[in-house]
N, C-alpha and C positions, 0 to 999 in steps of 0.2 A: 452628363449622361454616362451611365456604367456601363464598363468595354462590354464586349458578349466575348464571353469565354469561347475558344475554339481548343477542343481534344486529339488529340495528334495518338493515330494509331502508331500503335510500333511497331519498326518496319521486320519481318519475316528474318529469321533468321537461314541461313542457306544449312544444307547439311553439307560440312567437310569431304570436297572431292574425294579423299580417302576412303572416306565410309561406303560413296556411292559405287566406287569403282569395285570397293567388297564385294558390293552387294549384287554388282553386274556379272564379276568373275562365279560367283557362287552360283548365280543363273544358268550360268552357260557352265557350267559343272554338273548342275544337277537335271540338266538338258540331255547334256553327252553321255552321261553315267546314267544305265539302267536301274531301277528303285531296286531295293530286295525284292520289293513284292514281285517285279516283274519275272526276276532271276528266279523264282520259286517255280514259274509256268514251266519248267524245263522238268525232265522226271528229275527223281535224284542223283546225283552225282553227273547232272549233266547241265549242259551253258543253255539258256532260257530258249525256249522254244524246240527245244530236241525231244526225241522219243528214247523211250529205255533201247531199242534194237533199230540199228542203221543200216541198211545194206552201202557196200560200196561194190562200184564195177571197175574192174581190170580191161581196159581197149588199149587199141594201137593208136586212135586218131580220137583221144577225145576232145578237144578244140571244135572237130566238126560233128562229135556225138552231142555236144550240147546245145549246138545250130538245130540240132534234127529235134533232140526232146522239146526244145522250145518250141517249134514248128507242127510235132506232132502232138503233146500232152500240155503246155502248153506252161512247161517248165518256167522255173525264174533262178537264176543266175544270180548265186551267193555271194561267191569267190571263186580265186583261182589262184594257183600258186605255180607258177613256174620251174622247171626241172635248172637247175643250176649252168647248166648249159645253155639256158635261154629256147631249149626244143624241150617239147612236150611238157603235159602237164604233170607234177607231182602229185596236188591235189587238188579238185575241185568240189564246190559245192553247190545243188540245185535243188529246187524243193518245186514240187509236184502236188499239190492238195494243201494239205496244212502234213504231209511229210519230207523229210530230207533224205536225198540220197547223197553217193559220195563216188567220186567219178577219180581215177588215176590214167596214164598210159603206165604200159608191159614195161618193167623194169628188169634186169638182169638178176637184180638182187632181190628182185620180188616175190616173194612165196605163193605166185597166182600170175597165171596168163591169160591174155586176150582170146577169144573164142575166136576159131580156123575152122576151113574145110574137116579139117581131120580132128578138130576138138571141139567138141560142143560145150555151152554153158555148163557147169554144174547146177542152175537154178532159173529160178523164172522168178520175175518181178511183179508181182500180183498186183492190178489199181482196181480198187474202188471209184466206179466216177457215177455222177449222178447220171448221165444219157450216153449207155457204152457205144451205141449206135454212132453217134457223132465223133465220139473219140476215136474209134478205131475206123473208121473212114478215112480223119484228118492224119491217122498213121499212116493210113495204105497209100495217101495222097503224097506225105511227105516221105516216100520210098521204103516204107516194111514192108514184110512180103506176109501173106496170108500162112498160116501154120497150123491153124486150126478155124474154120470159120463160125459167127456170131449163132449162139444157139440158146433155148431156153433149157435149163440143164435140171437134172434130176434132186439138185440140192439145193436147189431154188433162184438160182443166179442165171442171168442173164450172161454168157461170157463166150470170148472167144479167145484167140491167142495169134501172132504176130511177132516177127524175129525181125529186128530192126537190120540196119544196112549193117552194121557192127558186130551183126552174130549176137547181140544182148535178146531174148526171148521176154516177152510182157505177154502177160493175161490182163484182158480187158470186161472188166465185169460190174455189172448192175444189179445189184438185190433185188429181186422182183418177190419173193411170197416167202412164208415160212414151211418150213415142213417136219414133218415128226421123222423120228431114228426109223421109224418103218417103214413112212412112204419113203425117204430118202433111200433104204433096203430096198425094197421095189423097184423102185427108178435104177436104183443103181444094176439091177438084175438084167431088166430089160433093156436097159443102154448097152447094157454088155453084150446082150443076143444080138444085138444091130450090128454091133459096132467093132465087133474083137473080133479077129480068126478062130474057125474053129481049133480048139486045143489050148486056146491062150489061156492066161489067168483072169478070173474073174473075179470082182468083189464078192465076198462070203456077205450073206446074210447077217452076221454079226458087225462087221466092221463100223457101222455108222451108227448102231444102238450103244 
């Protein structure tokens, strides 16, 4: 009787520990490392994810400034960089919407100080949010003080305004309709009548066409 052939597969060869571990470390490289493409979302000349124009704010106490934006806007917390001295912050980062701001304390050698009784902001921090209603409630909740209250306004925005515990000033606003340079001229007339002293400056009919 003739044997019966039996075929003997061959057995798998392994790939060289070396190559695997390449090929592990290059994962976790091209993990940790943002693509180009992603580094491109950022405008030009800036690290992914940024806008061409950043505001930063000058406080005494922003450790507890960024307690309150989280609390009231509903911020999220970048980084932070501590003042060499281990008090205060040098530089912080928080983003608000899909923007970033830039948060320091009052330095000596700082060309900008913290807003006081006796100095006011130079600017206001204008948001876009989509329900200004709920935003600037969870402000006034989280201790701003009302500055201007929520109104449907002549240039078609839903807004109000609000100075945080810090002396920082935010306007709070919702796009609600479009308008033309003339009704926006109009509204802006008649706001004026309500709302200014007599003898104050008022917007000219031109300013908004």
């Amino acid at each position: 009787m003739a044997k019966k052939k039996t075929s003997k597969k061959p057995a798998r060869r392994k790939a060289p520990a070396r190559k695997s571990a390449a090929r592990g470390a290059g994962a976790r490289r091209s993990a940790a490392r943002p693509s180009r493409s992603a580094a491109r979302t950022g405008a030009p000349g800036a690290p992914a994810g940024m806008h061409t124009v950043t505001p930063q704010l000058t406080l005494r106490e922003s450790a507890r400034a960024i307690e309150f934006y989280k609390q009231a806007f509903g911020a999220q917390e970048l980084m932070r960089m501590p003042g060499p001295d281990g008090r205060g912050i040098w530089h912080a980062e928080i983003r608000i919407g899909d923007s970033v701001l830039y948060l320091s304390d009052e330095m000596p050698q700082s060309p900008t100080s913290a807003p006081s009784p006796t100095h006011k902001p130079t600017g206001i921090v204008q948001l876009y949010v989509a329900d200004c209603d709920a935003v600037f409630q969870a402000a006034v909740q989280a201790g701003a003080r009302v500055t201007m209250p929520l109104a449907d306004m002549f240039w078609g925005d839903r807004y109000g305004v609000v100075t945080d515990p810090f002396g920082q000033v935010w306007g709070i606003a919702t796009h609600v309709k479009d308008l033309s340079p003339e009704e926006m001229a109009k509204g802006a007339q008649d706001w004026a009548a309500k709302n200014m002293p007599p003898g104050g400056q008022r917007p000219s009919q031109t300013q908004f066409s």
